[in-house]
matplotlib code that plots the C-alpha trace (Angstrom):
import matplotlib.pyplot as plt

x = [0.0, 1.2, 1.9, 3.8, 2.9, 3.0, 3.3, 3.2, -0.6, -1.7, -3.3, -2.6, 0.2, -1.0, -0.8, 2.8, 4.3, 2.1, 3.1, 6.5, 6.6, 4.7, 7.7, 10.2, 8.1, 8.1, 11.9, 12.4, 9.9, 10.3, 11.4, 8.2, 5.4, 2.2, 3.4, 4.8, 1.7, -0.2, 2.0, 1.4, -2.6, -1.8, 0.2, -2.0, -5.3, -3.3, -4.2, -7.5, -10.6, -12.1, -13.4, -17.0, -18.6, -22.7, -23.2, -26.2, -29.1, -30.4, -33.3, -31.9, -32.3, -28.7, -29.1, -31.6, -29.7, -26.7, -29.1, -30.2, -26.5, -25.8, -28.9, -29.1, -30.6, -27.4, -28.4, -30.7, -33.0, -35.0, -34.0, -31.9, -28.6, -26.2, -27.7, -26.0, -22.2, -20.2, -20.7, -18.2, -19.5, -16.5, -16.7, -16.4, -17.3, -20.0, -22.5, -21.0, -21.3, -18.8, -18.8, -15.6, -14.7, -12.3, -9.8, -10.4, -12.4, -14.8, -18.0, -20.0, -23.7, -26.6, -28.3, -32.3, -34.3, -37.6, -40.6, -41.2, -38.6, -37.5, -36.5, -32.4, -31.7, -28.7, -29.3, -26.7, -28.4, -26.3, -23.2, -19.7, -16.8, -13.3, -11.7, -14.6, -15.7, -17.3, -17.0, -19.3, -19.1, -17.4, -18.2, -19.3, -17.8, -20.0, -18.3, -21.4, -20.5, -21.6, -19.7, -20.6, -18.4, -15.4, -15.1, -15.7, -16.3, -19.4, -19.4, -22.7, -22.5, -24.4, -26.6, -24.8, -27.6, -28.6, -29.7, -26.7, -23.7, -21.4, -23.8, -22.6, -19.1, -18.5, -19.2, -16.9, -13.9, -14.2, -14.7, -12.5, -9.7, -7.4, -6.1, -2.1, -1.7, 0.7, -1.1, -4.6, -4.2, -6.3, -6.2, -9.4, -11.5, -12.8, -11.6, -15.2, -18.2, -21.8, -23.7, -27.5, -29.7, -33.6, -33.4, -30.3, -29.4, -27.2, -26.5, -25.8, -23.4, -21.4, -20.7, -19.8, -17.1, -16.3, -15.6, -13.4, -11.2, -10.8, -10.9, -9.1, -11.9, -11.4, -14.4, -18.2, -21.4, -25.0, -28.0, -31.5, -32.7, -36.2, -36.5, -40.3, -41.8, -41.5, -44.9, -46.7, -45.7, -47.5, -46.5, -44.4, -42.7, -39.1, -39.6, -40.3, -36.4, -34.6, -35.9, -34.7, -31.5, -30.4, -31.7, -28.8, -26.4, -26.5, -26.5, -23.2, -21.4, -20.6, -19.3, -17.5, -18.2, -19.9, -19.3, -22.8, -26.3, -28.8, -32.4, -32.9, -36.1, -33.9, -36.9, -38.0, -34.4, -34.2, -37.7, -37.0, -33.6, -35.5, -38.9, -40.7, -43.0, -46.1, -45.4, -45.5, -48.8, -50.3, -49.7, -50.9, -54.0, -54.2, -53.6, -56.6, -58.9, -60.8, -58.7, -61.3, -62.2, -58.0, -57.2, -60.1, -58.7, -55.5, -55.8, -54.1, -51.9, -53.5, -56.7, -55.2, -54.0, -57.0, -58.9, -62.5, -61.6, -62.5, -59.9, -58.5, -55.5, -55.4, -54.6, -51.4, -50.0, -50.9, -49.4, -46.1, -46.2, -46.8, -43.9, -41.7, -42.2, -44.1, -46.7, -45.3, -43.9, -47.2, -48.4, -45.3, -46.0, -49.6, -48.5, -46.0, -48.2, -50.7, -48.8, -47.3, -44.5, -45.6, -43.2, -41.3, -38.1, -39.0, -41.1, -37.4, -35.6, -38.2, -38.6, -34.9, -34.1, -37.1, -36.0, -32.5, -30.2, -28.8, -28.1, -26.1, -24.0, -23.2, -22.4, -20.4, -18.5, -17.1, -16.2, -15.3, -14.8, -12.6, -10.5, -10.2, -6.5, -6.5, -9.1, -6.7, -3.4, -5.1, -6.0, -2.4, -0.9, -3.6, -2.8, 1.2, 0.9, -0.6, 1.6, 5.0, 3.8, 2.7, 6.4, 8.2, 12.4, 13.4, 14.3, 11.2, 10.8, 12.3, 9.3, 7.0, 7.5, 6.7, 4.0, 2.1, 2.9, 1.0, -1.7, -2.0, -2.6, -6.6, -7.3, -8.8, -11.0, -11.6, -12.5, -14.8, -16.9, -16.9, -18.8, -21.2, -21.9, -22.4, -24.9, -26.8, -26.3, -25.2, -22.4, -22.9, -20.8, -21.9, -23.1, -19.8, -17.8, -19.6, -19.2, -15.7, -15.2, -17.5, -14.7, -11.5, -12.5, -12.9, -17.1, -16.9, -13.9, -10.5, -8.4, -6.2, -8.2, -11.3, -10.6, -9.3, -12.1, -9.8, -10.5, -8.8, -6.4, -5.4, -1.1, 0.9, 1.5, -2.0, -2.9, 0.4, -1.3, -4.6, -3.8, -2.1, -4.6, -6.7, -4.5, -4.0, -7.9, -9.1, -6.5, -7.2, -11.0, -10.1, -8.8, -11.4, -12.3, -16.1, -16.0, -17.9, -15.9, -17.2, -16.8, -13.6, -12.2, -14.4, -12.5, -8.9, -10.1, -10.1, -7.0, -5.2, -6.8, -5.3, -2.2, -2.8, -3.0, -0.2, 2.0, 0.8, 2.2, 5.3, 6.0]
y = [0.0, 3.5, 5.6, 8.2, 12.0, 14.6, 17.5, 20.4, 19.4, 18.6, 22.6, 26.4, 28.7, 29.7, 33.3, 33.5, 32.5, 35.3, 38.0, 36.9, 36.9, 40.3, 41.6, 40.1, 41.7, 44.6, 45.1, 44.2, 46.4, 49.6, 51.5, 51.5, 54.0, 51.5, 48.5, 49.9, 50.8, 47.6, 45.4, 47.7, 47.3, 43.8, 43.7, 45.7, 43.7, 40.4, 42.3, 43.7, 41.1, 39.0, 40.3, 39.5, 40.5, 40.3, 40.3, 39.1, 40.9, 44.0, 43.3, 39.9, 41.4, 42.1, 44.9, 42.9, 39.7, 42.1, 43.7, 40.8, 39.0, 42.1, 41.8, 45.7, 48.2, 49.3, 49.2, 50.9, 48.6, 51.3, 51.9, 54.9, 56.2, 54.4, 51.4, 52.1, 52.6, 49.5, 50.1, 48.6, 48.0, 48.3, 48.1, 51.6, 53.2, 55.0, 55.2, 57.0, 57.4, 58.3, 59.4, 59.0, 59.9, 58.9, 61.3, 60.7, 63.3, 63.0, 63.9, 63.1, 61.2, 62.1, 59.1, 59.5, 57.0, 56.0, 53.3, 50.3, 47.7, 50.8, 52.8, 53.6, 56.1, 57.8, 60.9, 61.9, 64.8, 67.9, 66.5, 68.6, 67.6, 67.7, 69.7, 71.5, 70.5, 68.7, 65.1, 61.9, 59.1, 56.3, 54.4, 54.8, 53.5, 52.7, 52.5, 50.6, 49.0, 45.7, 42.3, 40.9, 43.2, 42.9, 40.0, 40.5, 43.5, 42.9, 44.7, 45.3, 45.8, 46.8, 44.5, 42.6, 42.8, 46.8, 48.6, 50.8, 49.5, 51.6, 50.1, 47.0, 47.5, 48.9, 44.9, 43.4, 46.0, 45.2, 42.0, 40.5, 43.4, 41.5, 44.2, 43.6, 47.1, 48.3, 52.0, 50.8, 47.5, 47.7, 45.0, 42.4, 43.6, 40.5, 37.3, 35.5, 36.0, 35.2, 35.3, 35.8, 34.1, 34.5, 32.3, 30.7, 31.8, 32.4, 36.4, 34.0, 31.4, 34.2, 36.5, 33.2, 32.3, 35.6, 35.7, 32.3, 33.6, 36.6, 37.3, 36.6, 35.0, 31.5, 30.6, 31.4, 30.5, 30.8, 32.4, 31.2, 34.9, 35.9, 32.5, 33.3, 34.5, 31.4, 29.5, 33.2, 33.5, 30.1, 28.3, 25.8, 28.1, 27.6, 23.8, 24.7, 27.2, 24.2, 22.3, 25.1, 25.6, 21.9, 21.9, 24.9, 23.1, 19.9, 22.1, 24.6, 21.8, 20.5, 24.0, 24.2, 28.4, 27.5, 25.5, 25.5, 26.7, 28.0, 29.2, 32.0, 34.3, 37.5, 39.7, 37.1, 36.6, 40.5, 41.1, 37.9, 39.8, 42.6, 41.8, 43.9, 42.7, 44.6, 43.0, 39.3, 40.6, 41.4, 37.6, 36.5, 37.9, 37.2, 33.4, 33.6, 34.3, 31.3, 29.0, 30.4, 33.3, 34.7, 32.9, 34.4, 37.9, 36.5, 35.8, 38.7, 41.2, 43.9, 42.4, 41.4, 45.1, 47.2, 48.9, 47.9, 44.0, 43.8, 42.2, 42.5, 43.9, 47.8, 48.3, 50.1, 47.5, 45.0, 47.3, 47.2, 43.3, 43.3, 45.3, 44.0, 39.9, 39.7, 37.3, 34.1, 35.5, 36.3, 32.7, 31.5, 33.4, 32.9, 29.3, 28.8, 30.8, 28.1, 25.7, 26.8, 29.7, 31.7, 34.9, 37.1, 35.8, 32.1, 33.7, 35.2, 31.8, 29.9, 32.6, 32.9, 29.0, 28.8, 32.0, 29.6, 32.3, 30.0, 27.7, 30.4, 31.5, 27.9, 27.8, 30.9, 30.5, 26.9, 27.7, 31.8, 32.6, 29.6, 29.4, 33.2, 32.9, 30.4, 32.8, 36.0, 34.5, 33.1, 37.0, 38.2, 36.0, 36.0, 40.1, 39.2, 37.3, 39.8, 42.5, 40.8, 40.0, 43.1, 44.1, 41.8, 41.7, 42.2, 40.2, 39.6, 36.9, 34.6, 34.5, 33.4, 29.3, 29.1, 31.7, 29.7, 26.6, 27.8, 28.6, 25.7, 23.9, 24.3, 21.7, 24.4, 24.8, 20.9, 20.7, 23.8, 22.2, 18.6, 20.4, 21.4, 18.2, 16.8, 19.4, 18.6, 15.0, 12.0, 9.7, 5.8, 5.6, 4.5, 7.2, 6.8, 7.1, 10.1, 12.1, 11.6, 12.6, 15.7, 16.5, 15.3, 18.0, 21.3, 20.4, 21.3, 23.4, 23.6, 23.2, 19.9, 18.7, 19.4, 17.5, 14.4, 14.3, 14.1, 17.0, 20.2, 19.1, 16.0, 15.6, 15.6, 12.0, 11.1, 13.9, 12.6, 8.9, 9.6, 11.8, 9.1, 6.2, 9.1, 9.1, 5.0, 4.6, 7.3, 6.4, 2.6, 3.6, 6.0, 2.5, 0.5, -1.6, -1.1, 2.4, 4.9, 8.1, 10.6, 8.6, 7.8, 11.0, 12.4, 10.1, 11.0, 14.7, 13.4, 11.4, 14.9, 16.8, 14.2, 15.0, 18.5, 18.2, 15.5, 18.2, 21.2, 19.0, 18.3, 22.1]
z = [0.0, -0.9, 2.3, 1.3, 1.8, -0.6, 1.3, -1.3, -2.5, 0.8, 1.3, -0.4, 0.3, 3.7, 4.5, 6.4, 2.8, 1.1, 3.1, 2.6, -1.2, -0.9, 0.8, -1.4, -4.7, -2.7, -2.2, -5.9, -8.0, -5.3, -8.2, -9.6, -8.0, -9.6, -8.7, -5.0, -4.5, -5.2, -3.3, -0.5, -0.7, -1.0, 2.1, 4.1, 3.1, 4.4, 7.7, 7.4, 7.6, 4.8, 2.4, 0.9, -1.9, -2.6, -6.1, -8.4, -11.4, -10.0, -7.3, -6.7, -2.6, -2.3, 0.1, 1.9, 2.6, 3.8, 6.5, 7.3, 7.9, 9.9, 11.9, 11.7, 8.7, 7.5, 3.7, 1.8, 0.1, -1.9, -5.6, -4.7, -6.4, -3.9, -5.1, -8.7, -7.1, -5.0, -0.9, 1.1, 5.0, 7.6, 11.3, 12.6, 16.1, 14.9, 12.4, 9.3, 5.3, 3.1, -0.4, -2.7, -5.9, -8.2, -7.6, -3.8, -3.0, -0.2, 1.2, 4.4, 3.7, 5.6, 6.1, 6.8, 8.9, 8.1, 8.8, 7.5, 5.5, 3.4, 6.5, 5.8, 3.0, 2.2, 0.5, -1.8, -2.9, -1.6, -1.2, 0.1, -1.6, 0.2, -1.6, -3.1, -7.2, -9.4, -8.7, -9.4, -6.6, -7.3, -4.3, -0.4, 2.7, 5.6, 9.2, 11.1, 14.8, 14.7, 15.7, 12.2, 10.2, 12.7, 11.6, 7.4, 5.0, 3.7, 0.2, -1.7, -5.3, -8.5, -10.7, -12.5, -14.9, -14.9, -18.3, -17.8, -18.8, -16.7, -13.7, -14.5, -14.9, -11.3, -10.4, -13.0, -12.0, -8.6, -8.9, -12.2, -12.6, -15.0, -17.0, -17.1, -17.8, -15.5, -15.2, -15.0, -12.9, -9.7, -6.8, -6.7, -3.9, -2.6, -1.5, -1.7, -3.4, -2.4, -5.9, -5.6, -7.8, -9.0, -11.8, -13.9, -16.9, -20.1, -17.8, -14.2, -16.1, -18.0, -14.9, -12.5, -15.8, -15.5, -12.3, -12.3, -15.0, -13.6, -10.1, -6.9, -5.1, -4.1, -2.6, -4.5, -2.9, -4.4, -3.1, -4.6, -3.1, -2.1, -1.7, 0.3, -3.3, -5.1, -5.0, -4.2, -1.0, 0.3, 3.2, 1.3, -0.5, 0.6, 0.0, -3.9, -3.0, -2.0, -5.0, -6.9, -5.1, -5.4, -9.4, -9.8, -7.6, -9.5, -12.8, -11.0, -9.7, -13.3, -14.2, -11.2, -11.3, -7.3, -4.4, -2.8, -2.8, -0.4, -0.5, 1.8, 2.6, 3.2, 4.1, 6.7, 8.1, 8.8, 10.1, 12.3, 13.6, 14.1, 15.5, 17.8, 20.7, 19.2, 15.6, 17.9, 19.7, 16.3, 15.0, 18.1, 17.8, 13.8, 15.3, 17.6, 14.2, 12.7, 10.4, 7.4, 8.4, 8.2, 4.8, 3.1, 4.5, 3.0, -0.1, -1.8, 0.0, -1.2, 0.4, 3.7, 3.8, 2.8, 5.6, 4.4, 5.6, 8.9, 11.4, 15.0, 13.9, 12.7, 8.9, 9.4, 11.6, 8.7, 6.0, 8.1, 8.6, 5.5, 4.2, 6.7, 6.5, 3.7, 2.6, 3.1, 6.5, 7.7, 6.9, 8.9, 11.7, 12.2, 11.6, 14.4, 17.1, 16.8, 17.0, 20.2, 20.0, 23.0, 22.9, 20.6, 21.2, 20.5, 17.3, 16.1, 16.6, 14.2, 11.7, 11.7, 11.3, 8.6, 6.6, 5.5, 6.6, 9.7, 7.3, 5.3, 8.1, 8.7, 5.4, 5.2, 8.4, 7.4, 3.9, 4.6, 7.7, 9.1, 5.4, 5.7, 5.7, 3.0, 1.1, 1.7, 0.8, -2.7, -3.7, -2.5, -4.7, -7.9, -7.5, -7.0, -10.3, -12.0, -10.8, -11.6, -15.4, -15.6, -14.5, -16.9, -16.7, -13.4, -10.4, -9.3, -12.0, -9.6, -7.6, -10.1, -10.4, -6.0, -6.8, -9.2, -7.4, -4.9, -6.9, -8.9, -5.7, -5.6, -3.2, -0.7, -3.6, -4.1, -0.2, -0.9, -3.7, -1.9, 1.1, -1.3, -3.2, 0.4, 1.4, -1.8, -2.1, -0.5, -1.7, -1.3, 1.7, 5.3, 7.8, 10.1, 7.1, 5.8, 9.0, 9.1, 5.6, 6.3, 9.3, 7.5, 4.7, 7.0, 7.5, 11.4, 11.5, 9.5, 12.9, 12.8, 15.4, 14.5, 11.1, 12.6, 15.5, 18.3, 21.5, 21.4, 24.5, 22.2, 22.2, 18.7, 19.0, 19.0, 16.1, 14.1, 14.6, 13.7, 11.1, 9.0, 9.8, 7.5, 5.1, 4.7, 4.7, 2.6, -0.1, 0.1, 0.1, -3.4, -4.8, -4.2, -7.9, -7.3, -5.9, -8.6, -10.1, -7.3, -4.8, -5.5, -5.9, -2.6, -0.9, -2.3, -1.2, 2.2, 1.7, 0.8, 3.8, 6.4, 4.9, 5.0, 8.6, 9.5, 7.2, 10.0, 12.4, 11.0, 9.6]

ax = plt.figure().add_subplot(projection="3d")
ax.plot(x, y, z, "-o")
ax.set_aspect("equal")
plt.show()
């Protein structure tokens, strides 16, 4: 039986190695004033948190779902102008809007609360350029205090899909800048990318090729957004999503332009982070109505809104739940009162777990958050590529072959689309065996431990042992003579990830 390790497949250039080849392009192109000053972005991003981008068509709910990962109305989810320009949400100390332009101007945004799912606008309409002049935004910053984007820049873009061209491009700059221009290269501006979906089409494919060829990112999930409108709103409407969302996982997967795919109810998800005790005592009271009586008052949301039907509950409270859960979140809600949810809090939890974005965080944090690293040191380098071609004849040259080495090695990306296939499918493999392979590939947590299963006090010796019983029985398993094609090369994944690990422990 083969036993041997190989070492330099097992994971990416981690981000140590990055920063150090950052460096050593730094010291050797310092001459140059473009390229000095894109290794130093580079460098400085290797400190600065993750980087995710939300992109999809215009009104695919991108502004929604980011409100609703926050758990706070720091977007504007009205078709306003800052919806046409790429925002980038930071973690700041307080509340604040920036305006930029190109030439690095800036100007403070007012931003105007309202009522009502549409209640965040920033109005862009008298703006005070520093220094004073004519300038067009190019894109805002907004500094919000929130635990969420301490951890990751959350950055919202423009429809990928708008009538205006220019609209468009603002995506595809950020997002795929592969000009090898020296004077117009700019550095990617995400690691990841959550792509939201209504439909999939020719417009979906082309931007997710786009984006493969083109970008940094390492790691791009899917979105079936607004996942509460398909079916009309009715109460099985995210079973009909997750139909949806496996039929475009199956259909992704053989592209390999995504790694997973979630249905998510963004409207719900927020309203659930957000619910207030009278919007609970209005759904209460809705749930005390006859089964009949209530459906036939909700059989169109105009009707259930309009003042001449005659319910319990006032008709501006039910224009706001309305416009806050929508239809299907009504349903839901009236739905798990009667069957027993007895306070707001408990109401949040339910809506929260039904809406799919739970499921999305999972899926975020195990495949974003815990490879951030591994996500980060794959844009430093894709940009360090790009920068040293772009810088041809000099000593920096030398750093090329380890560079692309390191890049070629995509089996952070292998582990990344395996977790997906899982998620939407099972392999033929019993349940023991498919729980460790979910482990062994970064499923519960990309610390050695973690992936071999063993407690976080567990010694070298016993990591170094298990980690290498992994690598025997996963490779023996990818040999089988009646194992099928996927299976077989699921189980050389996992194969490569114990050795990932054993070579941690030996580094």
């Amino acid at each position: 039986m083969d036993t041997s390790l190989d070492p330099a497949r097992a994971t990416i250039g981690g981000l140590a190695e990055a920063t150090r080849l950052v460096a050593a392009a730094t010291r050797e192109l310092d001459r140059d004033p473009v390229a000095r000053a894109m290794l130093a972005e580079t460098a400085a991003r290797l400190r600065q948190p993750l980087r995710v981008a939300l992109a999809g068509s215009i009104k695919a709910g991108k502004s929604t779902l980011l409100n609703a990962l926050v758990g706070q109305s720091v977007a504007p989810t009205d078709a306003t102008e800052c919806t046409r320009v790429v925002t980038w949400y930071r973690n700041g100390q307080t509340p604040t809007v920036t305006a930029y332009s190109a030439d690095n101007a800036s100007a403070n945004v007012v931003v105007r609360r309202g009522a009502g799912a549409h209640g965040l606008t920033f109005d862009m309409a008298d703006l005070r350029w520093t220094p004073p002049g004519q300038h067009t935004v190019s894109h805002l910053e907004v500094q919000w205090p929130t635990a969420e984007l301490a951890k990751t820049t959350i950055i919202d873009t423009p429809g990928t899909s708008s009538l205006s061209r220019d609209v468009s491009e603002r995506t595809m700059a950020l997002l795929t800048p592969a000009d090898l221009d020296a004077a117009a290269m700019t550095v990617p501006g995400a690691d990841a990318v959550v792509y939201l979906l209504r439909r999939l089409d020719a417009t979906d494919v082309h931007f997710l090729e786009q984006l493969g060829a083109g970008s940094g990112a390492l790691g791009v999930v899917g979105v079936v957004s607004r996942a509460d409108e398909i079916s009309a709103g009715r109460i099985n409407a995210l079973n009909s999503a997750r139909e949806v969302a496996t039929r475009f996982s199956t259909e992704l997967e053989r592209t390999g332009l995504c790694q997973a795919v979630i249905p998510v109810a963004g409207l719900l998800a927020f309203a659930a982070a957000t619910l207030s005790q009278p919007e609970f005592v209005a759904f209460e009271t809705l749930a005390r109505l006859p089964a009949e009586h209530l459906e036939l008052a909700m059989l169109s949301a105009d009707r259930f809104a309009r003042p001449d039907v005659v319910l319990p509950v006032a008709p501006m409270m039910r224009a706001q739940l309305l416009d806050r859960f929508g239809m299907f979140g009504v349903r839901m809600s009236v739905e798990l009162v009667r069957s027993g949810v007895r306070d707001a809090a408990a109401l949040a939890r339910e809506l929260s777990s039904r809406s799919g974005i739970d499921e999305l965080r999972t899926v975020l944090d195990v495949q974003f958050g815990q490879r951030a690293d591994q996500l980060k040191a794959h844009s430093a380098l894709t940009t360090l590529d790009r920068v040293i071609r772009a810088h041809p004849g000099t000593s920096a040259d030398a750093l090329l072959p380890r560079i692309r080495e390191l890049l070629s090695d995509v089996h952070g990306f292998a582990e990344l689309r395996l977790l997906g296939h899982l998620r939407a499918d099972e392999l033929p493999l019993p349940p023991a065996e498919l729980a460790e392979l979910f482990r062994l590939i970064g499923g519960a947590g990309v610390a050695v431990h973690r992936r071999l299963g063993l407690p976080d006090d567990a010694d070298e010796a016993a990591l170094r042992e298990q980690a290498m019983t992994a690598v025997r029985k996963w490779r023996a398993r990818a040999k089988h003579p009646l194992i099928d094609k996927a299976t077989a090369t699921a189980c050389l994944t996992a194969a490569r990830s114990a050795e990932g690990a054993l070579t941690q422990l030996t580094s």
